[in-house]
N, C-alpha and C positions, 0 to 999 in steps of 0.2 A: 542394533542392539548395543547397548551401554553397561558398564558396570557401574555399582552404584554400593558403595560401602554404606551397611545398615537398611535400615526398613525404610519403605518409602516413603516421601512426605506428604502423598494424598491416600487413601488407603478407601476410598470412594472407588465401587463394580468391584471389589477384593473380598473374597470369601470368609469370614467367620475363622473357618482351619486356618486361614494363611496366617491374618494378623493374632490370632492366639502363637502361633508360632513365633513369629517376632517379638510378643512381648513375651512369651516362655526365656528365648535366647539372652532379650536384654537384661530379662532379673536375673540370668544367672552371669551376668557378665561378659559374654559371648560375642568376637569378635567377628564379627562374617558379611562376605561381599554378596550382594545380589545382582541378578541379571533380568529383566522382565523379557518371555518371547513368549510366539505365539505356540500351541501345543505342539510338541516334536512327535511326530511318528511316523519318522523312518531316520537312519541313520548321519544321511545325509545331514539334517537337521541338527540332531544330538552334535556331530563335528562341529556345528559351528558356536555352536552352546558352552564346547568344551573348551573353543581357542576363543572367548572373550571372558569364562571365567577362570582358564588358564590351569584346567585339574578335569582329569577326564571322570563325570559324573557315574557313579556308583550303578550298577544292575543294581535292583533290588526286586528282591523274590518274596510273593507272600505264599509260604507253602503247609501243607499239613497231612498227618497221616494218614489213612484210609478210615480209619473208625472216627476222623475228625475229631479226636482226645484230647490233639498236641498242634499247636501253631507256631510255626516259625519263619522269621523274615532273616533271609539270607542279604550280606552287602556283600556282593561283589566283583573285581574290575569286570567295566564292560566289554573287554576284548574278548573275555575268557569263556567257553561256550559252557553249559549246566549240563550237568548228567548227574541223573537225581540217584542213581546205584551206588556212583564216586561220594553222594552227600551222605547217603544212608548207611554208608557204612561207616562214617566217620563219628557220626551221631547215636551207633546204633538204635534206628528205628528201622522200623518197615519201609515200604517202598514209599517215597513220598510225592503228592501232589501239588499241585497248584491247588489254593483252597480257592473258595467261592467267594466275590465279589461284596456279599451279605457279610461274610465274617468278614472281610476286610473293612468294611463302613462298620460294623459294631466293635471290633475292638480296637483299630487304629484311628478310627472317623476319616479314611481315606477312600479314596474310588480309584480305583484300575486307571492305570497311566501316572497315578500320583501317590505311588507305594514310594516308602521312605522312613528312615529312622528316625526323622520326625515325630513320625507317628504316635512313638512308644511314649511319649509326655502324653498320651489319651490311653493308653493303656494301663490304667489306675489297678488293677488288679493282676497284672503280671501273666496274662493267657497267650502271649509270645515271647518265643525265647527266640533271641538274637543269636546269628550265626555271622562272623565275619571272616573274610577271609585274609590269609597274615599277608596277601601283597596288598589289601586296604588297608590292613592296621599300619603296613610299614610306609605307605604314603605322607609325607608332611602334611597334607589337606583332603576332606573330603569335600566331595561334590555332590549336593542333593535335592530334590525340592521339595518346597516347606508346605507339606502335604497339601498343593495343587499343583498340577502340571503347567501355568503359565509363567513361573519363574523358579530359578534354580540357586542354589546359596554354595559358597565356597567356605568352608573353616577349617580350622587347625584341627587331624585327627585327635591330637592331646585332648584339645578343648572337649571333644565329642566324648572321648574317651571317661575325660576326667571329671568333667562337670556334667555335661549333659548326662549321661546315662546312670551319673549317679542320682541325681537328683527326680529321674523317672523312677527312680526303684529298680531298675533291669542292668544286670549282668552281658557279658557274652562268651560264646565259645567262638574260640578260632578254631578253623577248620582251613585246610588247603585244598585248593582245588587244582587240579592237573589241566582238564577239562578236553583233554585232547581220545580222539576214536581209538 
């Protein structure tokens, strides 16, 4: 596994999502490392992901209430365990789930395993609200992948903060999570 500063130079077997992503990033100016691997799923993996692009990669939660009203993608650190009680009450909503796979391809254009704040540049109508957590905002970098699971992107939280999220139309709340029994 390599790092490779920017989008790749053959973009040949690369999904439609990925390189809309890259050229999203580059018109807004957006400096960012990428790493190509094979799908991570299990931890072991994700370590090794995180020590070549040197920022340990973002949890990202696509969750939503019970009456499915209200959607939201939660960023944050992957060490930290979710207790959706500790979220729901920070948000006040009800008790919140994990939404269904369907609303994550219609309003992120992503699929389970490659949920990411990526996404929200497909989310033209604003139907997820962003939740971050302040030990991700206070990271110098985030770590995410560019809505598919076989590579992951390193940038400046600023850049994410500043450019990227404005330029999708979506705000966020911080929220802290404890995450401990």
């Amino acid at each position: 596994m390599e790092l490779y500063k920017g989008r790749p130079d053959d973009t040949e077997g690369r999904l439609l999502r990925e390189i809309r992503t890259y050229d999203y990033l580059d018109d807004l100016g957006i400096e960012y490392f990428r790493t190509d691997h094979e799908a991570a799923n299990n931890m072991e993996a994700c370590n090794v992901i995180d020590k070549v692009l040197g920022v340990i990669i973002c949890k990202n939660l696509f969750l939503c209430n019970r009456q499915k009203t209200s959607f939201y993608l939660l960023m944050m650190p992957g060490d930290k365990k979710f207790k959706t009680k500790e979220l729901s009450a920070q948000i006040g909503s009800a008790r919140l789930s994990f939404a269904d796979p369907e609303d994550m391809l219609k309003y992120l254009d992503i699929e389970p395993g490659s949920v990411s704040i990526m996404g929200l540049m497909n989310d033209k109508e604003n139907h997820v609200q962003l939740l971050i957590d302040r030990d991700v905002l206070e990271g110098e970098y985030i770590g995410c992948h560019p809505c598919v699971c076989t590579s992951s992107l390193k940038m400046k939280t600023a850049d994410v903060v500043e450019k990227f999220l404005p330029a999708t139309g979506h705000s966020y709340k911080e929220v802290y999570l404890v995450g401990e029994d």
